[in-house]
N, C-alpha and C positions, 0 to 999 in steps of 0.2 A: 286604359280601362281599370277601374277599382275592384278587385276578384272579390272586395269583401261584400255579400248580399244586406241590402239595407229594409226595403219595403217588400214583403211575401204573403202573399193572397194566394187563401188556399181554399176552394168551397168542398164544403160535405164533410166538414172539420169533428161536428158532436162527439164523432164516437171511432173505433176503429183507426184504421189507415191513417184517414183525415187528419185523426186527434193525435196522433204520435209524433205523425211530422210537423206537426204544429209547435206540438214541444221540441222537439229537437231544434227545429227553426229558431225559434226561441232562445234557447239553452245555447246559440252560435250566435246571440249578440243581436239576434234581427229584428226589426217591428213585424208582429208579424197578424194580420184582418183574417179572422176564422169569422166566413159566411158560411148561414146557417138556419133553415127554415124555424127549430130552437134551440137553444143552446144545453147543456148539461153540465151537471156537477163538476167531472173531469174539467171539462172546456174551460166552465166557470173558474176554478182552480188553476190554471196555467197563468192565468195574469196577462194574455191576449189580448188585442180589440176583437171582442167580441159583434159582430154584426148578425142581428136575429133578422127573420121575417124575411127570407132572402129564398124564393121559390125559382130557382133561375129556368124549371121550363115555363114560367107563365111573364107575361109582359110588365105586371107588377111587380114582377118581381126582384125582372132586369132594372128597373128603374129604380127602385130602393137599391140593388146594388150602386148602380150608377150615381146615383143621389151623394151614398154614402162613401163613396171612396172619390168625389171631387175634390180635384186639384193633389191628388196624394201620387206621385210617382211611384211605379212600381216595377221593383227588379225581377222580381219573381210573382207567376203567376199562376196555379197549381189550378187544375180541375179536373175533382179529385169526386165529384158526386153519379150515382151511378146506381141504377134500380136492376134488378134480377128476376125474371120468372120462367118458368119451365115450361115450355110447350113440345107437344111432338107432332108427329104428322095424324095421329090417332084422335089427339087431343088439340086441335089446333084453336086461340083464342087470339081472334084478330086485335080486340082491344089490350089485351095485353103487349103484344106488338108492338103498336103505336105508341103506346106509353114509354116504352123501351126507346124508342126509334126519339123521340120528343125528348127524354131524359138524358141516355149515355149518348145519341148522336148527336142532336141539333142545338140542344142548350149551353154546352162546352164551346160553338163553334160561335153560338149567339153572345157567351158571354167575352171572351176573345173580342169579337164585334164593335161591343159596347164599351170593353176595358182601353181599346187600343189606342185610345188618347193619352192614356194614363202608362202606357209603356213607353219607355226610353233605349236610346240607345244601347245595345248589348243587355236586352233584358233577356231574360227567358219565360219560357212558356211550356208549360211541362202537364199532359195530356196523360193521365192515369186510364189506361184503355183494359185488353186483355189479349191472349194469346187464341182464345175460343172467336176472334174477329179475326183471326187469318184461315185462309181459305186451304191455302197446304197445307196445314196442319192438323183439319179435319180429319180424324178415322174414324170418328165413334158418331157423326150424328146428330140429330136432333135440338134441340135448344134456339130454336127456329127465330123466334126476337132478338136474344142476348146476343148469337153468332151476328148478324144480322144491322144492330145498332152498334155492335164494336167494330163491324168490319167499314162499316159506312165513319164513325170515329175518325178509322184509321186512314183512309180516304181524306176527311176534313183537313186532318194532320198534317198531310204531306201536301199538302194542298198552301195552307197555313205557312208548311217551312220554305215554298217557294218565295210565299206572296210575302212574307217578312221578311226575307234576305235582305232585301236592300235597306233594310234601317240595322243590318246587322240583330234581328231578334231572333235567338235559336228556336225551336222548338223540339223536347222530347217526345218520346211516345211509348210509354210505360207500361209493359203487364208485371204487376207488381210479385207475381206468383199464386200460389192457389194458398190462399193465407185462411187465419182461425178468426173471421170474423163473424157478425152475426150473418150476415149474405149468404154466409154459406154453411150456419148451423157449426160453427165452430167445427168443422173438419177438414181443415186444409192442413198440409204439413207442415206451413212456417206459422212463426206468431207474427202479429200485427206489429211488433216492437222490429223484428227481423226484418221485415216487407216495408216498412215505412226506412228504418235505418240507409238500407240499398237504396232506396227511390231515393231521398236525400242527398247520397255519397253522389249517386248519377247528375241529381239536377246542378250541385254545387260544379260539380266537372265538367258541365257540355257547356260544347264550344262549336260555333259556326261549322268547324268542319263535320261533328255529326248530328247535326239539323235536319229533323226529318227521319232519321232515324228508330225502327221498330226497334225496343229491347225488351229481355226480360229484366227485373230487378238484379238479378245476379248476373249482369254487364254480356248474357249471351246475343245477338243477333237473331232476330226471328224472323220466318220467312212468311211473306204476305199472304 
């Protein structure tokens, strides 16, 4: 097995999380396909393949990825995209829900699906989730969608790290910490530079034996 990563597909790339690891990827020698509903400045500036127009909850969307990453093997596969809204039990908004449900659960598992031609032996597959998808971890409450599409995520996941064992593909499953993105109005305690770095160090590290595995960014074990 070659430890050095060559082809790295990361969606939800523009800005944030997405865009850091991209660079770093990058900056370690890699090709590395930022999909992307549009691309940005930053993005633009890395020197990427850049792939626009890439909605991976809608069936267009998957196909344009599909389309555009034929025949490209890939060591690494980052799904990294992920919508946020706030509901409570006061304020319950069903459509909001399903949008979450469509976005952070189902389209990370659709796109996996679709890629799975394109992954090789001892690829990896690294699932950017969150800690608010574990169900012990709950004390505070509410967030009735996000809790909800990350815990179903994390379900897909391990799901994932069975069903690709036997072509030896690992799969991560990453809360990258509560970082200073726009998601969260810039008030998380780590910077996106710090939350992308970890998630990075992790995916270049896993290995078969922790396949399937909850983490947080800073290599803690989370409990479901």
């Amino acid at each position: 097995m070659n430890s050095k990563l060559k082809s790295v597909v990361i969606t939800g790339d523009n800005r944030g999380i997405g865009l850091v690891m991209a660079e770093i990827f990058k900056q370690q020698g890699n090709v590395v396909y930022a999909l992307c509903r549009q691309s940005s400045k930053p993005l633009d500036a890395l020197g990427v393949n850049v792939i626009e127009n890439i909605d991976v909850s809608t069936d267009e969307g998957l196909l344009n990825m599909s389309s555009a990453l034929k025949n490209i093997s890939i060591e690494v596969l980052v799904c990294n995209g992920g919508i946020f809204r706030n509901e409570s039990l006061s304020e319950l908004n069903a459509e909001n829900i399903r949008q979450q449900f469509e976005v952070n659960a189902l389209a990370p598992l659709r796109i996996v699906d679709a890629l799975q031609g394109n992954l090789v032996q001892y690829s990896k597959v690294a699932m950017i989730t969150s800690r608010m998808g574990s169900i012990a971890d709950n004390d505070s409450g509410g967030f009735f969608g996000y809790r909800m599409s990350k815990a179903a995520l994390n379900a897909a996941s391990m799901s994932l790290s069975i069903d690709l064992a036997s072509r030896d593909i690992a799969v991560g499953i990453y809360h990258p910490g509560y970082v200073q993105t726009d998601m969260t109005n810039h008030g998380g305690d780590i910077s996106a530079n710090e939350a992308a770095s970890r998630l990075v160090g992790l995916i270049n590290n896993l290995t078969m034996a922790e396949t399937g595995v909850f983490k947080h960014s800073n290599g803690e074990v989370l409990p479901w």
